[in-house]
Structures are given as structure tokens and as C-alpha cells.
N, C-alpha and C positions, 0 to 999 in steps of 0.2 A: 544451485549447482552442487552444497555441498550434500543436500539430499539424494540427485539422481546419481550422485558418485558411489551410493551407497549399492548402487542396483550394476556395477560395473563389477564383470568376474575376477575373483580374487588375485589371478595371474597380470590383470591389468593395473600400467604402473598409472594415476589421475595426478596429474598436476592442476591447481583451482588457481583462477589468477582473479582478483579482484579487481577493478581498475578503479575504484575509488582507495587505494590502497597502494597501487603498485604498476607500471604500465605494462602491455603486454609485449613479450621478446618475441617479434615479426622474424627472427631466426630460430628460432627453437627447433627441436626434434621431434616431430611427433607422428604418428599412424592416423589420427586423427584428431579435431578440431570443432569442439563444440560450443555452441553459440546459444542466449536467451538473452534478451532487449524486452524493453519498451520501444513505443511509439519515436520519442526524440531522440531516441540513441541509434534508430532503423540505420542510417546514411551510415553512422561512422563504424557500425558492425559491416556493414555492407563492404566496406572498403578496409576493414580488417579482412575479412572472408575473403575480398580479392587477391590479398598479399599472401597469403596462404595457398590458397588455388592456384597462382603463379606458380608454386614451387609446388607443386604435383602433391600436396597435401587434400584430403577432403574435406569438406565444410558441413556439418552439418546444425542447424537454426534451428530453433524452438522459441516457445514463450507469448509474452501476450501480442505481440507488433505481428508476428508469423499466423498466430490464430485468428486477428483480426482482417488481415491482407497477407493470404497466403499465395495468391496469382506473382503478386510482388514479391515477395519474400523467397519463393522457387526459382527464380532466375539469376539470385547470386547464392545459392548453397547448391551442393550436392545431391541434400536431405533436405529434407524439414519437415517439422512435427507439429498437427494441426490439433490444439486441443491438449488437454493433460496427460503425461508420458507415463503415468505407472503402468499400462500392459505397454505399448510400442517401445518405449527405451528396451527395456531388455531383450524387447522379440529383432529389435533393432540391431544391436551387438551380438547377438548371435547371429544374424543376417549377417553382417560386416564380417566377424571373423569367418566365415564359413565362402566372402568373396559373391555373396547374390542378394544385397540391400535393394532395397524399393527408393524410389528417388521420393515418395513423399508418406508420412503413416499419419491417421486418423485414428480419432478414440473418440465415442461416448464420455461424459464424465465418471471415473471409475470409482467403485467401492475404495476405502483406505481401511479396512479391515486388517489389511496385512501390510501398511505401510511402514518400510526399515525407519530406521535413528539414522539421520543425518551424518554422517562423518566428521566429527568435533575437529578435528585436527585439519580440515580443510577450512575452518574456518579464519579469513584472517585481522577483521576488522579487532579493533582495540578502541574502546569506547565506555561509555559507562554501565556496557550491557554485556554479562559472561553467558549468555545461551539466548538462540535464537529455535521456537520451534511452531508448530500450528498443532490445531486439536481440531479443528472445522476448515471443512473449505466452502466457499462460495457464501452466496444470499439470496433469500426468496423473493425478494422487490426485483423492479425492472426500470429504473431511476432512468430518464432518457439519456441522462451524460455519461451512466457508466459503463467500462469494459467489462467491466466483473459480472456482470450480468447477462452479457455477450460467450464471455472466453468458458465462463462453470452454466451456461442456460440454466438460472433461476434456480438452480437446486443445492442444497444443501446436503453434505458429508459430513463423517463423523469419526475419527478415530476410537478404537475403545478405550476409553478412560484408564485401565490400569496401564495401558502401553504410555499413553500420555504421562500419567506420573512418574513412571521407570525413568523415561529419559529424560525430564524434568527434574526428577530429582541428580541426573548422572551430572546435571552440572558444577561445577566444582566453586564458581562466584554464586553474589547474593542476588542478580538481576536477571531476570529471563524475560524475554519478550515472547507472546505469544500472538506469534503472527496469523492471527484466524481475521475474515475477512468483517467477521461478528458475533465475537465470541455470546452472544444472550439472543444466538437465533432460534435456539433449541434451549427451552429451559429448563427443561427438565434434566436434559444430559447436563447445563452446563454449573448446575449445582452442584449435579453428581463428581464432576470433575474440580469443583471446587472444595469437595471435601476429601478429595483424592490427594491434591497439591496441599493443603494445612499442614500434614505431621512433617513436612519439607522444611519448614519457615525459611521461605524464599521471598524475595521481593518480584512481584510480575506487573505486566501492564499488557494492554490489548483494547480493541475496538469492539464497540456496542454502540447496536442503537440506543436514539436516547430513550425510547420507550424502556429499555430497561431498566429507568428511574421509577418504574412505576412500582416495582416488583420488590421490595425490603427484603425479603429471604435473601434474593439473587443478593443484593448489594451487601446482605451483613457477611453472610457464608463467602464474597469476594474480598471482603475487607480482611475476611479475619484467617483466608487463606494466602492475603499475602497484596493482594490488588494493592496499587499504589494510584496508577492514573489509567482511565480510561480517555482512549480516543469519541468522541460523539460527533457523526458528521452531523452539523447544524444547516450545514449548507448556508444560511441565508437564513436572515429577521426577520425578511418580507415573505408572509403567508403567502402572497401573488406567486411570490417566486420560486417557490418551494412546490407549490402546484404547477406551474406551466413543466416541471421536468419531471412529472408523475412520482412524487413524494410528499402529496398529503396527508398521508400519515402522518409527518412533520407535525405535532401544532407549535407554532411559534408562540401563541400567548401561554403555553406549558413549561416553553424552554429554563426561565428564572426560575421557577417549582421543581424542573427536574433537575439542573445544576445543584441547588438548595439541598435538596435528598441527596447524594450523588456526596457532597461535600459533610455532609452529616455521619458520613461513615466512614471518613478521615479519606477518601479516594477525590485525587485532583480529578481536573479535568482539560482535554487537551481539544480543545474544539478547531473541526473541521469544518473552513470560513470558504464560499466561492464567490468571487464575485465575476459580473457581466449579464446574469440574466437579464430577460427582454423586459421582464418588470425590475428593472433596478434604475432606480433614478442616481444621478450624480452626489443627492445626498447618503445615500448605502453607507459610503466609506465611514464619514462620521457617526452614521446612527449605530452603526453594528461596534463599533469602537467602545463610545459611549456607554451599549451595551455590556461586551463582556469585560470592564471594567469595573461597573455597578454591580455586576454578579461576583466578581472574583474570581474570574475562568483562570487557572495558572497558566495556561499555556494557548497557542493557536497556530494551526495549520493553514492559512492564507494560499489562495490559488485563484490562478484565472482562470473562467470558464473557459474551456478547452471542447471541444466538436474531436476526438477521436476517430478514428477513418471507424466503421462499423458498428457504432451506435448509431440510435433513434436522432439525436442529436445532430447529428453529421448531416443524416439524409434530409432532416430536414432544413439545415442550413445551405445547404449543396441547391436544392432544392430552391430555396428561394434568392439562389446566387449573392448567398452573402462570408462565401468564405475566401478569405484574401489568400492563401499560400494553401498551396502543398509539399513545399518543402519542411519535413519530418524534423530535423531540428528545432523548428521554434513551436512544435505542440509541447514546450515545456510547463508552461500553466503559471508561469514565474519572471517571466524575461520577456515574454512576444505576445501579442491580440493576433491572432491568427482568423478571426473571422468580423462583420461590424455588427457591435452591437447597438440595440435599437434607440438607448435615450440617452447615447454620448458617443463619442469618437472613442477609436481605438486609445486613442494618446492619452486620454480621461481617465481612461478604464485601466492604464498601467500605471497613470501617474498614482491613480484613488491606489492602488493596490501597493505601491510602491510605499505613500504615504501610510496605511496601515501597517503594515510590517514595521515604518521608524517608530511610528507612535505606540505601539503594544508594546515593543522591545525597547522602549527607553528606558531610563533609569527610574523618572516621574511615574509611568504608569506601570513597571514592575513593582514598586515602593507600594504604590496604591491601591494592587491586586492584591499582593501576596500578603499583607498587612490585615486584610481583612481574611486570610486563607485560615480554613480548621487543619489544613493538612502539614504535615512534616518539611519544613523549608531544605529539610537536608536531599530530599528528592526535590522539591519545586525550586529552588535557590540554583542549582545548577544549570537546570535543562532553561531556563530564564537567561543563564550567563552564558550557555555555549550557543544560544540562540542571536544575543547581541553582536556576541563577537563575530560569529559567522557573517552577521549582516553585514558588519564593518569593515570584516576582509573583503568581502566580493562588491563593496561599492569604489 
């Protein structure tokens, strides 16, 4: 949000309300009222949008829940914006102010040739991270579980690299995340922006596939511009499993090679773990444990396979009537089995997930990772302790 704020005319006053941060004021003052969700949050925007539209406010929705199920999504807004808003938001607001908006705008995925700098000061999170930005959007796979491949269709964007560094460098802390969808989808650009970000000496982090372990340039020119940990979805130990959702490209007997590499050039790594595939036996939890222990993965992103309304995934779960709920709150990936999986019970497959998450984040097999880590425990020692505690507050 604090990006599309940037695209709002000067005479407009943007109040950004975060709700991991701070709740939203159901009284407030305002001309209008803008909205972007996920999937599990669909219901409780919905019924924010309601309490607003009561008071003769309008609503208008965006983001990935509206692009996925936009039929749904046009019956509690005003608006809503189907697909990525850099030409419709502004053609939008001139609509509005001029009194003759469209009740819904569509976009192609657009060029980011001329996309503005975020608005730093709308930002409000307080974390161990002082800038949030992206340099790519989207990815070229078509993985059957993901939205990202739905909401950007398969293509990849590119910001120009000096823009990237400007406002990269404008941040004022030593941590920037770089919210690109896969920063080593383009590698040639993402060198190039890697020697753009160096003269900064910033600390960054961002997601890559793990094929980018293949590539020593990409990783030394990442290391030495600042990379600390990269995201790798790993998805899954089991080749079966990583094939049935069209991600063989995956090799799993690669994975401990490319961690290996990856760690050689002082960059953790934060691996993205799913479990419920149809090839995942009730041993998964242990083996994949087992696994990035033996490597020294410092961190891990744990999820349950989740069927999102508009992917490959969905339809064909839908399809062979195996999905329990449509109610949008429990596609959280973390809390609820929202479909049955094929070689165990729902209750397996939270309990197996629930049990990976105690046993990564103990104290045993943090001691055991990071002990064997080449990287900086002053980055890996944190993100390890905000991750336990977290677990320990929400149980």
C-alpha cells in the first residue's frame, strides 16, 4: 500500500493503516477506503468493507484474493482491481475525483520502467528490517499450487537497475529486504543489480530459486553486495512430490550441493518447507527434519499445502471432491487442512506440521544447525530466537 500511495495526487491526504501493527479506526474520516488481502484475510476485509459502506463511505479492493476471485470480491466493494494496479490506480483516482469511476478495472501485467519509490514514511512495521523494496516481479514456472503464477501469468518484470539502487540506497538502516518474487530469475539483470547495490554496504535478503546455486558469479557478486540469506522454496525432499505440482525442475538429490554452495559464500539460507503432497507419506515430517539439520539450513518456512481458489491445484482438488471448507479463513497454510490429503488424515498432516515447526525451533536443533553454519550468527542467532518465541506465544 505504501507503494500505490506513491501514485495518489499530491493534494491527497493517505492515511496507511497496517493491522499487523495497529487496528483499523471503523470511525475514521475519510472520501475513500482502500483495501488489498490475501486469500485468509478475504472474510474479515469483507466485513471491514461492510462497516464502512454502512457509513456512506466507498470501498475499494485490490490484490491477490480479488485477482484470484474477482465474481466474489465485486459484491462487497465499490471497486475492485483485477490484476496489478500501476496503469488502473491512477486512471482510477482521476475517475473518483472527477465523480465517473468504473465499478471494476483490469490490467495486462504492466512494464515497471517508471515505477515511483514507495513512501518510506508510510511505512509502519518496526522489525529487524529498515526498507522494504522489489526490483522483479513475478516468475516464469507455473508450479500447480501457486497464485503467483495465476495473479503476474508467468512473466517476469524488471525495474531498471539504477532506480533500484537510488532507492535502495535512500534507506537510512543497514537491512533491506528485497521483495522480488525470484530475485535470480533474470541473471543477467540480477548481477547487474548486484553490483549496482555493493558501493551501499547494506545488508539485503530475498528469494531465489535454488538453481541459483548453480551459478558462482550470481552468488559471489550477491555475497559481496550485501546478501545475507536467501529464501529457496525447497518445497519438498520427495522428487514424487515436487513433480506431481509441475516443479521438476526441483532435483532433490541437488538440494545438499546446492545449500553447500549457497553457504560457501557466507549467505544463509531460509528454506521454503510444504507439506501434504499426494506423494507424502506420514514419514515426510521426520525425513525432511532430519534433512535440513544435516545441511545447516538456518532457517525454515513451514506450510501446509494449501489449494487456493484459482490455481491448477484447486481445480483439480475440487475436481476430485476432496476439498473440505470454503470458508477463506483457514486457507492459512499454518492452522487448518482445508482439503484431504491422500496417505493420511487431515489431523496427521497438522499434527506432522505442527511437530516440525517445535523441532526446528528448539533450542537442540537450533544449537545443531547453526553450529555447523559458515554464516554470521549475528544475522542467523536472531531470526532463529524471533522465530521460537513466536511459536511459544501463539501456542
Amino acid at each position: 500500500m505504501p507503494y500505490l500511495a506513491a501514485f495518489a495526487p499530491s493534494h491527497w491526504r493517505v492515511l496507511h493503516v497496517d493491522e499487523a501493527v495497529e487496528p483499523v479506526d471503523l470511525e475514521a474520516s475519510a472520501d475513500l477506503v482502500g483495501m488489498t488481502f490475501h486469500t485468509p484475510s478475504a472474510l474479515h476485509a469483507y466485513s471491514l468493507a461492510a462497516r464502512f459502506r454502512q457509513r456512506g463511505i466507498p470501498v475499494a479492493m485490490g490484490g491477490p484474493h480479488v485477482t484470484l476471485l474477482p465474481e466474489e470480491a465485486q459484491s462487497h466493494a465499490d471497486v475492485i482491481f483485477v490484476g496489478e494496479a500501476e496503469s488502473t490506480w491512477p486512471r482510477f483516482l482521476a475517475d473518483f475525483e472527477s465523480g465517473n469511476h468504473r465499478a471494476r478495472y483490469s490490467s495486462d501485467p504492466p512494464t515497471l520502467d517508471e515505477a515511483p519509490r514507495s513512501r518510506q514514511e508510510l511505512f509502519h512495521r518496526r522489525d529487524h528490517t529498515s526498507g522494504v523494496l522489489f526490483a522483479t516481479r513475478g516468475c516464469a514456472h507455473r508450479c500447480d499450487f501457486c497464485t503467483i503464477a495465476v495473479m503476474y501469468q508467468s512473466r517476469v518484470r524488471k525495474r531498471p537497475v539504477g532506480a533500484v539502487a537510488q532507492e535502495y540506497a535512500s534507506f537510512r538502516g543497514k537491512v533491506v529486504i528485497l521483495w522480488d518474487d525470484n530475485i535470480a530469475g533474470d541473471m543477467k539483470y540480477a548481477k547487474a543489480l548486484f553490483r549496482a547495490l555493493a558501493p551501499h554496504r547494506k545488508w539485503w535478503s530475498s528469494q531465489a530459486s535454488v538453481q541459483a546455486a548453480d551459478d558462482d558469479e550470481f552468488l559471489e557478486l550477491a555475497a559481496r553486495s550485501g546478501c545475507k540469506q536467501l529464501f529457496i522454496g525447497l518445497e519438498s525432499i520427495s522428487q514424487a512430490s515436487v513433480n506431481e505440482v509441475s516443479k521438476a525442475f526441483n532435483r532433490v538429490d541437488e538440494y545438499a550441493r546446492a545449500i553447500e554452495r549457497i553457504h560457501s559464500h557466507g549467505i544463509s539460507v531460509q528454506a521454503g518447507i510444504v507439506f501434504g503432497f499426494d506423494n507424502d507419506p506420514e514419514t515426510i515430517f521426520e525425513e525432511t527434519l532430519n534433512f535440513l539439520e544435516a545441511t545447516g539450513v538456518q532457517n525454515a518456512t513451514f506450510n501446509i499445502l494449501t489449494p487456493f481458489p484459482g490455481t491448477r491445484l484447486y481445480e483439480r482438488l475440487e475436481a476430485e471432491g476432496r476439498i473440505l471448507t470454503r470458508d477463506w479463513s483457514k486457507y492459512n497454510g499454518r492452522a487448518d487442512v482445508v482439503f484431504h490429503p491422500r496417505h493420511m488424515t487431515p489431523e496427521a498432516l497438522l499434527a506432522g506440521y505442527q511437530y516440525a515447526n517445535r523441532r526446528f525451533y528448539s533450542w537442540s536443533s537450533a544449537f545443531k544447525r547453526l553450529i555447523r553454519s559458515p554464516v554470521q550468527l549475528s544475522w542467523t542467532l536472531p531470526l532463529n530466537l524471533a522465530y521460537t518465541l513466536a511459536l511459544r506465544y501463539c501456542q
